[in-house]
C-alpha positions as CSV (number, residue, x, y, z in Angstrom):
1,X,-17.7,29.0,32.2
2,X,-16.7,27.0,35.4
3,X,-15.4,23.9,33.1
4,X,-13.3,26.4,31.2
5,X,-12.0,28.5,34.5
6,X,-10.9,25.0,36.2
7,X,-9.1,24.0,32.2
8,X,-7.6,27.4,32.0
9,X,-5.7,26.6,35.0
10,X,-4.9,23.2,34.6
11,X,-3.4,24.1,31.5
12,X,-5.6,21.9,29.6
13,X,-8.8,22.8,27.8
14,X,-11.8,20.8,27.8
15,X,-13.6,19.7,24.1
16,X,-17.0,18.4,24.3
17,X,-19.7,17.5,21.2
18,X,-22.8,19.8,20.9
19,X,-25.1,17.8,18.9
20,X,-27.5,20.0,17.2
21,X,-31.5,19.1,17.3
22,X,-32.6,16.5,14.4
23,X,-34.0,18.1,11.4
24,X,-33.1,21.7,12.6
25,X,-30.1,23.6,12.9
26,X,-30.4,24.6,16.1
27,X,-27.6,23.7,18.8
28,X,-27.9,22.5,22.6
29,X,-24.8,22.8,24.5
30,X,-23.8,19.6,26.5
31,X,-23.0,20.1,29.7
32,X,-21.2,16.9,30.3
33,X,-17.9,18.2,29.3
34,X,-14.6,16.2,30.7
35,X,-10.9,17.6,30.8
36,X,-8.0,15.3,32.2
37,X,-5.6,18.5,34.1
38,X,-2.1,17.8,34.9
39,X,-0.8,18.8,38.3
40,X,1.1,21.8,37.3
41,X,4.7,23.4,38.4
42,X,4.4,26.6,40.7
43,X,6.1,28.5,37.5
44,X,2.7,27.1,35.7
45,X,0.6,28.6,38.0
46,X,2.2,31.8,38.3
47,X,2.2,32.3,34.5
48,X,-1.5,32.1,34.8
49,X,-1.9,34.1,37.8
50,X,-0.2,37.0,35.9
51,X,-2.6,36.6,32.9
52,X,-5.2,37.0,35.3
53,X,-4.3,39.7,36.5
54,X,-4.0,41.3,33.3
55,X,-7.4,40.4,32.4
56,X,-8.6,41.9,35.7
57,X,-6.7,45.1,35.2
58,X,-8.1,46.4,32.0
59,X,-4.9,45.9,30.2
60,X,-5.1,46.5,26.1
61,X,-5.1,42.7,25.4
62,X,-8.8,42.1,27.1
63,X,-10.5,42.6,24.1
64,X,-8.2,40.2,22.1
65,X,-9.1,37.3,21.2
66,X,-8.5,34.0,23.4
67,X,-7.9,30.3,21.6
68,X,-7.5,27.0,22.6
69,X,-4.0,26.2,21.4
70,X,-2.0,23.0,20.0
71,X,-0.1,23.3,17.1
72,X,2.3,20.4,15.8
73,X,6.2,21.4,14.9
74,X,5.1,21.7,11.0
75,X,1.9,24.3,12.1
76,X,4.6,25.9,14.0
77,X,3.6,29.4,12.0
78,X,0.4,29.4,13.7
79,X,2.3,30.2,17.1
80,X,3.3,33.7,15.4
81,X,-0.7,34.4,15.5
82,X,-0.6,35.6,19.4
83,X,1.3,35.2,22.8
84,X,0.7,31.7,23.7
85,X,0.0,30.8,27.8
86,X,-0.2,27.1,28.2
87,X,-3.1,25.8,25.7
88,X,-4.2,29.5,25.3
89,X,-3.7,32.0,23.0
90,X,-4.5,35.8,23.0
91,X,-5.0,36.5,19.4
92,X,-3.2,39.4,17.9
93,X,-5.1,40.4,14.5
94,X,-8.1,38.0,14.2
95,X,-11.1,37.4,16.3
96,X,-11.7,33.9,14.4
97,X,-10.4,31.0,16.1
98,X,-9.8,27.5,14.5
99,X,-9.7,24.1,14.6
100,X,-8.3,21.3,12.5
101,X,-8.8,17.6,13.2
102,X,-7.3,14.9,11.1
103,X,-9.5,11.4,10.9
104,X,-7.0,8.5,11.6
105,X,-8.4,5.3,11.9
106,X,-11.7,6.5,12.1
107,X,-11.2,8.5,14.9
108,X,-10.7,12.6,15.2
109,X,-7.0,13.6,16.4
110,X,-6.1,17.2,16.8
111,X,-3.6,18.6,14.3
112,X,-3.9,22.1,15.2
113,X,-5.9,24.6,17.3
114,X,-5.2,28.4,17.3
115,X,-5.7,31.8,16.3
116,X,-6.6,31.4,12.7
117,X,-4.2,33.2,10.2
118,X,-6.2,32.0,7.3
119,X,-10.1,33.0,7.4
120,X,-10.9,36.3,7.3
121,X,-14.4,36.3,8.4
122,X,-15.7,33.8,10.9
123,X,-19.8,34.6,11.9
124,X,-20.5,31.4,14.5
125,X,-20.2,31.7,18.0
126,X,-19.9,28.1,18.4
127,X,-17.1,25.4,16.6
128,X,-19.1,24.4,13.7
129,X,-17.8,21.1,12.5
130,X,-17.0,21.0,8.6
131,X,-16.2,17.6,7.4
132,X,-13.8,18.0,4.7
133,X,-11.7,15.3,1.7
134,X,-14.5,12.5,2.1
135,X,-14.1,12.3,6.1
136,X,-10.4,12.5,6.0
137,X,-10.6,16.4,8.0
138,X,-12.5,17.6,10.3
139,X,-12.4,22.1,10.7
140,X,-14.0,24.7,12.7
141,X,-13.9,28.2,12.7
142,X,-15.6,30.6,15.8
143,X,-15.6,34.1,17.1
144,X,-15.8,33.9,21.1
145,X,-13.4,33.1,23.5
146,X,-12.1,29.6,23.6
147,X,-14.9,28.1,21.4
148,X,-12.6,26.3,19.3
149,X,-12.1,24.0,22.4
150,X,-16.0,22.5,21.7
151,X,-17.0,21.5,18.3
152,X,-20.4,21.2,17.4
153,X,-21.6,18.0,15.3
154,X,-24.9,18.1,13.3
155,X,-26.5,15.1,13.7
156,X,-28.8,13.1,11.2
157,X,-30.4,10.8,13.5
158,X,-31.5,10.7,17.6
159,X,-29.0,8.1,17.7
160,X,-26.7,9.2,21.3
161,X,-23.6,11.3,20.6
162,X,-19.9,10.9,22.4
163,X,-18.4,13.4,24.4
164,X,-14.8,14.5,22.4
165,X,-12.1,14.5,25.2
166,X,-9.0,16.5,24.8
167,X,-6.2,16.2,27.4
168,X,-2.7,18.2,27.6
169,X,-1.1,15.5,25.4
170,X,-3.5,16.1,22.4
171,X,-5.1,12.7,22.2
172,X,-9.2,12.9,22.1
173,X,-10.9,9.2,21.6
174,X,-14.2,9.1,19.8
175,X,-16.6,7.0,18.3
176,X,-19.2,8.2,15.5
177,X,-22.2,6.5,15.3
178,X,-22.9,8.7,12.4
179,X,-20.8,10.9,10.6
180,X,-22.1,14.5,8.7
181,X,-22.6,13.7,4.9
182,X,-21.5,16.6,3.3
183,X,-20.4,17.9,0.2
184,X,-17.2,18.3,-0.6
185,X,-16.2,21.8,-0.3
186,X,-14.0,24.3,-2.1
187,X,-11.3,26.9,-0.3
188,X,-12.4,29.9,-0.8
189,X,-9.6,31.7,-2.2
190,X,-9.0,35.6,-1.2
191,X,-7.0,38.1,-2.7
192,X,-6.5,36.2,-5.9
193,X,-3.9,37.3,-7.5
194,X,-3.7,38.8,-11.1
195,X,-6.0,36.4,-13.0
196,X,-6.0,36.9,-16.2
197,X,-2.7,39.4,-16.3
198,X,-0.6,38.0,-19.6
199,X,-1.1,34.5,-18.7
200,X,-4.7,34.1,-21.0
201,X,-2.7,36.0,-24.0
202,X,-3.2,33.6,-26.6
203,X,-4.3,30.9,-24.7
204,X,-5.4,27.5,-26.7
205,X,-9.2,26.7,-26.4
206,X,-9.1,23.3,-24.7
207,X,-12.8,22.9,-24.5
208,X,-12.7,20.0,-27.0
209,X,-10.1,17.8,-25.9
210,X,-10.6,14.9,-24.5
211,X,-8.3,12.2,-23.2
212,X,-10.0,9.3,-24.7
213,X,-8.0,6.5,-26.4
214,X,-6.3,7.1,-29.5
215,X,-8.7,8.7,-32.3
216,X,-8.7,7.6,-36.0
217,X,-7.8,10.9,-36.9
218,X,-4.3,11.3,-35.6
219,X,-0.9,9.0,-37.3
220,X,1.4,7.7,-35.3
221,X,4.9,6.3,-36.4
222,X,5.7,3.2,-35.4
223,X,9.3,2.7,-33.2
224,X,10.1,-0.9,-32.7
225,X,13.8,-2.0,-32.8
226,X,15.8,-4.8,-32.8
227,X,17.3,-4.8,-29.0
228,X,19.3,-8.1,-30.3
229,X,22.2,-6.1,-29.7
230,X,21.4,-4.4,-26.9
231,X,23.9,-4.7,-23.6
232,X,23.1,-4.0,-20.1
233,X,25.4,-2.6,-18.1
234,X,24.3,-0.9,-14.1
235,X,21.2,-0.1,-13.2
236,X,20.7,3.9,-12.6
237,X,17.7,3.9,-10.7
238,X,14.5,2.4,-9.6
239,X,11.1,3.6,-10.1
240,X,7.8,2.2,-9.1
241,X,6.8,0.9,-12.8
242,X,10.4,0.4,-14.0
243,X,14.3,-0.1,-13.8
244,X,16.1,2.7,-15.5
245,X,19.5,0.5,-16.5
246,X,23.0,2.4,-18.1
247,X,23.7,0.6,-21.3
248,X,24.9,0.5,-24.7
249,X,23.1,0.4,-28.7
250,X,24.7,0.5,-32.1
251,X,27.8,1.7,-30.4
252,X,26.4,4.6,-28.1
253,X,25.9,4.9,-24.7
254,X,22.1,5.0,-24.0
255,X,19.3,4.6,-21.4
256,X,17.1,1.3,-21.3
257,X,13.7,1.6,-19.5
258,X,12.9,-2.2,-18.3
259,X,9.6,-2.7,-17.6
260,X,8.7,-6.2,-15.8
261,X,5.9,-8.4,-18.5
262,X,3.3,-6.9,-16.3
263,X,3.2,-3.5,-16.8
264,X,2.7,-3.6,-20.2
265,X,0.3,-0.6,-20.1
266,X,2.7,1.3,-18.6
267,X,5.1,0.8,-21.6
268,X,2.3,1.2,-24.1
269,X,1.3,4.4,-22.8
270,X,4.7,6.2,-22.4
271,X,5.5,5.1,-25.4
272,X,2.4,6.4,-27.2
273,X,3.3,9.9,-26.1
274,X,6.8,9.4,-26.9
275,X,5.4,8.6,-30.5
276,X,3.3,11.2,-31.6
277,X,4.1,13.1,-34.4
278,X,6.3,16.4,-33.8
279,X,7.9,15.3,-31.1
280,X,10.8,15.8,-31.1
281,X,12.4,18.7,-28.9
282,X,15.6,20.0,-27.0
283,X,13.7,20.1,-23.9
284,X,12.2,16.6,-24.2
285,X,14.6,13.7,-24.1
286,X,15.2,12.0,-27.5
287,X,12.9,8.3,-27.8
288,X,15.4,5.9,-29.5
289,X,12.6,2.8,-29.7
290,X,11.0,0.2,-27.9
291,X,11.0,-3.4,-28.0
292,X,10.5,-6.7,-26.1
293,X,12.9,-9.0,-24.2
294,X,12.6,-12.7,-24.5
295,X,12.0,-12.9,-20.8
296,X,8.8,-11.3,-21.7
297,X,10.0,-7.3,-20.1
298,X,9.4,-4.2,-22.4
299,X,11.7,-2.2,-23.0
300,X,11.9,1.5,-23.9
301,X,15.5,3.4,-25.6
302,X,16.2,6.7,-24.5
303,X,19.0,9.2,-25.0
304,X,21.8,8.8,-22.0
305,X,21.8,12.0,-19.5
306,X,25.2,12.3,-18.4
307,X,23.6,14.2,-14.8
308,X,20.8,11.6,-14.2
309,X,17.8,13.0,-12.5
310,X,17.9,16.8,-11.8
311,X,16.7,15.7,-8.2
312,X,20.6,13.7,-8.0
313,X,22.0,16.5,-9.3
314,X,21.1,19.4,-7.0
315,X,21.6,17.0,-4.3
316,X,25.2,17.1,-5.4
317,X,25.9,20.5,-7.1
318,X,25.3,23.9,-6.5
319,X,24.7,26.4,-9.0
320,X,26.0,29.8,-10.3
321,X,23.4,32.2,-11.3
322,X,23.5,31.1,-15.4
323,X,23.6,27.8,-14.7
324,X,20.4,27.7,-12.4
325,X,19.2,29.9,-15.6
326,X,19.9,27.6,-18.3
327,X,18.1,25.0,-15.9
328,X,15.1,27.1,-15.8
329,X,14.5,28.0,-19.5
330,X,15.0,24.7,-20.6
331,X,12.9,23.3,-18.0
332,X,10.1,25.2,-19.5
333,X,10.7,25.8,-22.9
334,X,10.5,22.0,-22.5
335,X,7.0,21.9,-20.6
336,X,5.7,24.8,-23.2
337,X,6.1,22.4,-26.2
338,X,4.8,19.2,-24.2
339,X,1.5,21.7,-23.5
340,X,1.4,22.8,-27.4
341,X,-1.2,22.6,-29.8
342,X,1.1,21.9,-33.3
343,X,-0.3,21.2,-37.1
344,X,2.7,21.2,-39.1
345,X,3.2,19.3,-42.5
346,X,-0.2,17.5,-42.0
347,X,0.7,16.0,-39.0
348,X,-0.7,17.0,-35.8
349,X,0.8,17.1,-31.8
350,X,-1.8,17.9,-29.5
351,X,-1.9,18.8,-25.8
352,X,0.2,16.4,-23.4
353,X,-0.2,16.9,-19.4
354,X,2.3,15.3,-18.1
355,X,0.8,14.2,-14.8
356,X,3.2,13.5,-13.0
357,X,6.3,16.5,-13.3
358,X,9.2,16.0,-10.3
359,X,12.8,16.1,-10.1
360,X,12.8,12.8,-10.2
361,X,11.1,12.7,-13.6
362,X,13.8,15.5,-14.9
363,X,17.1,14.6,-16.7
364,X,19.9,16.9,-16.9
365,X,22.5,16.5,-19.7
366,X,26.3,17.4,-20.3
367,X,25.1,20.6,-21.5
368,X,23.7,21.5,-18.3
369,X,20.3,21.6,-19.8
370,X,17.0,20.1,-18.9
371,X,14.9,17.7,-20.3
372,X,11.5,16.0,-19.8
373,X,10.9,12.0,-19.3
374,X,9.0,9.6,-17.6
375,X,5.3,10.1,-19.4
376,X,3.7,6.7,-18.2
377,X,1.0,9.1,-16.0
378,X,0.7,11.3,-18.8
379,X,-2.2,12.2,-20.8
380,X,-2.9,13.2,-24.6
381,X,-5.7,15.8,-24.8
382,X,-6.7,14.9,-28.3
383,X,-9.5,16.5,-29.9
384,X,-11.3,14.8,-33.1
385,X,-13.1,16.5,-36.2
386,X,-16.8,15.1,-35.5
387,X,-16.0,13.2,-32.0
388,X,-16.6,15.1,-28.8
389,X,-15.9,13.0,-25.6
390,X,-15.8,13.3,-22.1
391,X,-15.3,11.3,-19.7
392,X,-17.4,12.1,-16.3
393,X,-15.7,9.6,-14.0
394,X,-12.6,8.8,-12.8
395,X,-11.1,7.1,-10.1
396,X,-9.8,8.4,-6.6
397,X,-6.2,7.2,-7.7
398,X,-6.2,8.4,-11.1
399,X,-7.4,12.0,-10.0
400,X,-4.6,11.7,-7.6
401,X,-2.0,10.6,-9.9
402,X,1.8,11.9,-9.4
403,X,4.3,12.2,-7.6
404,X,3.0,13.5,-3.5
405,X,4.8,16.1,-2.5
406,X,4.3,17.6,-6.2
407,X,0.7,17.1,-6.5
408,X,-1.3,20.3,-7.0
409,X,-4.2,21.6,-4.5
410,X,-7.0,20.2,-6.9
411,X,-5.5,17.3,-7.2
412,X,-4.6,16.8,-3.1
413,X,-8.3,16.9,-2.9
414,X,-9.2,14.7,-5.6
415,X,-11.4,18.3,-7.0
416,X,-10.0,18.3,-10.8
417,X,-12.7,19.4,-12.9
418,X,-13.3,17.2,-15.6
419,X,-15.2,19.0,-17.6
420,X,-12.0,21.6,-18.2
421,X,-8.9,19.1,-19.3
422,X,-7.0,22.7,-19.4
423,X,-6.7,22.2,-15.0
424,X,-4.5,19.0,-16.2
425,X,-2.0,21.2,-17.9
426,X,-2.1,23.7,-15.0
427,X,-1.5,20.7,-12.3
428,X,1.9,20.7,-13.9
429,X,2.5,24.6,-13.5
430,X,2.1,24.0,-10.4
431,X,5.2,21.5,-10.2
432,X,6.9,23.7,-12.3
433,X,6.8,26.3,-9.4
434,X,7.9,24.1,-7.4
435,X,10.9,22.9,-9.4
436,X,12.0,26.8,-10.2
437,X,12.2,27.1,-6.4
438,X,14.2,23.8,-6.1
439,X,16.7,24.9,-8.9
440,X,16.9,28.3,-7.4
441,X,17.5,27.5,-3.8
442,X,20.8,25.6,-5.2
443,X,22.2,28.6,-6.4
444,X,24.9,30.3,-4.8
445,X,24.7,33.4,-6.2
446,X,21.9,33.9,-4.5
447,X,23.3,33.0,-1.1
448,X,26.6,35.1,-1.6
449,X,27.7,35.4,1.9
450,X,26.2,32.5,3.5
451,X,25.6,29.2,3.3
452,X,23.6,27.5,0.3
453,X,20.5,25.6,2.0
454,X,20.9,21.5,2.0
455,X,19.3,20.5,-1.0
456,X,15.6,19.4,0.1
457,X,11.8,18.3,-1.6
458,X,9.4,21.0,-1.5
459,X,7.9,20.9,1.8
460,X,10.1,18.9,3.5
461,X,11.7,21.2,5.9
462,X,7.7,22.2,6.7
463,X,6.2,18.7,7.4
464,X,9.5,16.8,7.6
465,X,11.1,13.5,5.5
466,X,8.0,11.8,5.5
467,X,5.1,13.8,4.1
468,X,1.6,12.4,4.6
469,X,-1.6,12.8,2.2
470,X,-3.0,14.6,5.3
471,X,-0.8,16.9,6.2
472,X,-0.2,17.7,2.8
473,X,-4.1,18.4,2.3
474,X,-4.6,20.7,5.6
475,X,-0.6,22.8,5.1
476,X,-1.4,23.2,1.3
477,X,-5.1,23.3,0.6
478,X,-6.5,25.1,3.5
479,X,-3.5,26.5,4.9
480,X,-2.4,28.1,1.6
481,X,1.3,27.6,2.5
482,X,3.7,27.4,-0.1
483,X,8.1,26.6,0.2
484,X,9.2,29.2,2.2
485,X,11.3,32.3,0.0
486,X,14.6,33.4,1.3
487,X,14.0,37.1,3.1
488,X,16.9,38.1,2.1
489,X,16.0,37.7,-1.8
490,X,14.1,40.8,-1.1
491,X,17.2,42.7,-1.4
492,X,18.1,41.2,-4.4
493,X,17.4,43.3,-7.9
494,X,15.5,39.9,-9.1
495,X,13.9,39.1,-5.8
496,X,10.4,40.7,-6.2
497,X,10.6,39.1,-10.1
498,X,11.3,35.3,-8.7
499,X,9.2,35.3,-6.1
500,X,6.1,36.3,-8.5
501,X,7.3,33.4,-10.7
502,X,6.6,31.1,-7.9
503,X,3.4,32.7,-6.7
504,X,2.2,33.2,-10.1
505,X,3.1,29.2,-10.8
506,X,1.7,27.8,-7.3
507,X,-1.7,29.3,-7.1
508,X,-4.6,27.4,-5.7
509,X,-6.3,28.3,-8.6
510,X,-5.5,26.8,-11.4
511,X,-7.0,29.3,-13.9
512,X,-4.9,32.0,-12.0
513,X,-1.7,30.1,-13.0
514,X,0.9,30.9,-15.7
515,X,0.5,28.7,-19.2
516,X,4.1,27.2,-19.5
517,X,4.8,29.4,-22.6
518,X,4.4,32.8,-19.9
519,X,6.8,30.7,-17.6
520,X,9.4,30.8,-20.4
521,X,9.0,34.1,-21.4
522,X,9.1,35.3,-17.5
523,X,12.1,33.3,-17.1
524,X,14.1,34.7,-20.4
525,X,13.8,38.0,-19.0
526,X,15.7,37.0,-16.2
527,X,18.5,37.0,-18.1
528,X,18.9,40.6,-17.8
529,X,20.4,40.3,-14.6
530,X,23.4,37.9,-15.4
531,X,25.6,40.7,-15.6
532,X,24.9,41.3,-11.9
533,X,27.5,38.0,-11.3
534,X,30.6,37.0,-12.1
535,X,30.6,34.6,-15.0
């Protein structure tokens, strides 16, 4: 306890490695542990004189709790866990303290050590390292004093183990020889909420379908069109596979999708979804045809949104309380019929996940109403009489397609099952939650007598501009944080109602989710309280 007297106060807190002993699980503590302590201010000393003294006299707060403590400006929640003194922290309802280390360039850096808000049990006494997302994450959980401040490594070989060093700025330098080979593991999710409560009601068995290339089985039509007379006119935006350009056909204003002569997969396999039989929707935008450009681009001929993308146009409108409504149910009465199972007329749509659900990939139109595009990540879940496939692999990147700060928990850690195509479809409830909350922290009925918020991406006013894969990982998949709710919505007669929508949307677990028809049918009850504003 000497090292950790002299760290306590110099402000600093040593970490050291405790390798464990080959082909046991037994630990040896090092005692080679190294701090680098600051010359403190009197003020510093005098903080720590008085917790001292505390300690010494018995107060209420000795049996709390103490942490190591760092937490970065988007962990700032964390600091609501205990009083904070220096790097330590008395705990105020946990005995568990954590630690999270992200692996940047091969090496461990702290991201966050604390009083843990999250676990509710924690049985070691010592840091345990859990290597978590193939190497990417590095956490701990313990239940004495400090112990967060020394994490113990498991070793696989008698090859010699570094010492981690942690100084007051938060840097620690290390070198594996050899990393723990682990499996990947699950969150365990607590206090799940409401599994199966209306959202299995009639679900669609989804057991069979596969997303294998196009089966004999299903008719497609066929949409190619003479773009002779096709004129260009501005671009609108640009995405990563293509150049949405403003432009006119037959007379009529329309969208052109211009995809350079390399993507020509891209173009086939939005254009396949945009072709399937019974397609056609209010909450899907209308597919006008498809064709090739001398110059060797595809392109693709969509109905002209008047808005653009429903990320542009919150950024530049607010919205009254039936407006954000309309929004809403046409948002998901849209993702309800993309997700539906249809036999009509001898013709068959089946599933579609869209993959990749965002504002950016949202249109609003004249009417104020939503509609889906962009299906180039998407995928059919077809299911054939006498053919039953599966496929067993994918790749890191196409597990992880989308659109970052969209992507659900399963698919942030690269988890989606795929033996159970139905977690596709509930990747996009998950977005959906997340585009309810956009739409509905834009409108100003709900922020009568303040200021509506600046319009911003989910998670951006938790982890900043520039989200990271990382940080992403540890705030949504072991943090369990989600965008924060107004308070104030509370008060509100649709309050509780909204912010189940969103929880009920944003689970971690996807079979806990809402199907998208349950979103629509949450969302048209809503509409009872648009007498409560002024039209």
């Amino acid at each position: 306890m000497a090292g950790d007297s002299i760290c306590w106060t110099c402000r600093c807190v040593a970490v050291g490695v405790m390798p464990g002993n080959v082909g046991n699980s037994s630990h040896v503590p090092r005692t080679d542990k190294f701090s680098a302590c600051p010359v403190l201010a009197q003020s510093d000393h005098d903080d720590h004189a008085t917790v001292a003294a505390n300690l010494s006299s018995g107060q209420s707060f000795l049996q709390k709790r103490q942490c190591a403590f760092q937490v970065s400006p988007q962990n700032s929640n964390y600091t609501a866990a205990g009083n904070v003194s220096g790097s330590v922290q008395l705990c105020e309802s946990t005995q568990c303290c954590v630690g999270y280390f992200l692996i940047i360039d091969g090496q461990p850096t702290v991201d966050l050590l604390a009083c843990d808000v999250a676990e509710k049990s924690c049985p070691d006494e010592v840091c345990k390292a859990q290597t978590r997302f193939g190497g990417r994450l590095i956490k701990c959980v313990c239940n004495t004093d400090l112990c967060n401040s020394n994490i113990t490594w498991i070793p696989e070989s008698d090859e010699t183990h570094p010492t981690l060093s942690y100084s007051s700025d938060g840097t620690m330098k290390i070198v594996v020889i050899l990393a723990v080979t682990m499996a990947l593991c699950f969150m365990v999710v607590f206090a799940k909420r409401g599994f199966f409560k209306e959202k299995k009601e009639n679900t669609p068995s989804l057991d069979d379908y596969t997303f294998t290339k196009l089966c004999s089985c299903q008719t497609v039509k066929t949409s190619e069109t003479d773009i002779s007379d096709i004129k260009l006119q501005q671009i609108v935006s640009h995405g990563h596979f293509a150049t949405v350009w403003k432009g006119r056909h037959q007379g009529c204003v329309v969208a052109v999708k211009v995809y350079p002569a390399g993507w020509k997969d891209k173009w086939s396999a939005e254009k396949e979804v945009y072709e399937l039989p019974l397609m056609n929707h209010a909450g899907i935008v209308p597919f006008l045809g498809a064709g090739r450009k001398t110059d060797g681009s595809w392109l693709m001929v969509l109905q002209f949104a008047e808005y653009g993308s429903l990320h542009s146009f919150l950024c530049k409108h607010t919205t009254s309380w039936t407006s954000s409504l309309n929004l809403c149910q046409s948002l998901s009465q849209g993702l309800s019929y993309l997700h539906s199972d249809l036999h009509k007329h001898d013709m068959h749509k089946p599933p579609v996940a869209h993959r990749d659900l965002s504002s950016f990939n949202v249109l609003v139109r004249a009417d104020g109403t939503c509609v889906l595009c962009d299906f180039g990540c998407s995928t059919i879940l077809r299911s054939c009489s006498g053919q039953r496939h599966l496929h067993n692999r994918m790749s890191i990147m196409e597990r992880q397609l989308g659109t970052l700060c969209y992507m659900s928990p399963e698919v942030l850690e690269g988890s989606v099952n795929l033996r159970n195509t139905w977690c596709l479809l509930q990747g996009d409830i998950y977005a959906l939650g997340l585009l309810l909350w956009e739409i509905w922290m834009r409108c100003s009925d709900l922020f009568q007598g303040t200021i509506v918020p600046q319009r911003l991406l989910p998670y951006q006013s938790e982890l900043g501009v520039k989200v990271t894969l990382e940080n992403l990982i540890v705030h949504v998949c072991y943090m369990d944080q989600r965008p924060s709710i107004p308070k104030h919505w509370k008060l509100l007669p649709q309050g509780s109602a909204l912010q189940e929508l969103f929880e009920d949307c944003w689970d971690c677990d996807p079979d806990a989710r809402l199907t998208a028809q349950c979103v629509a049918e949450r969302i048209d009850r809503l509409a009872s309280f648009q007498s409560d504003y002024s039209q």
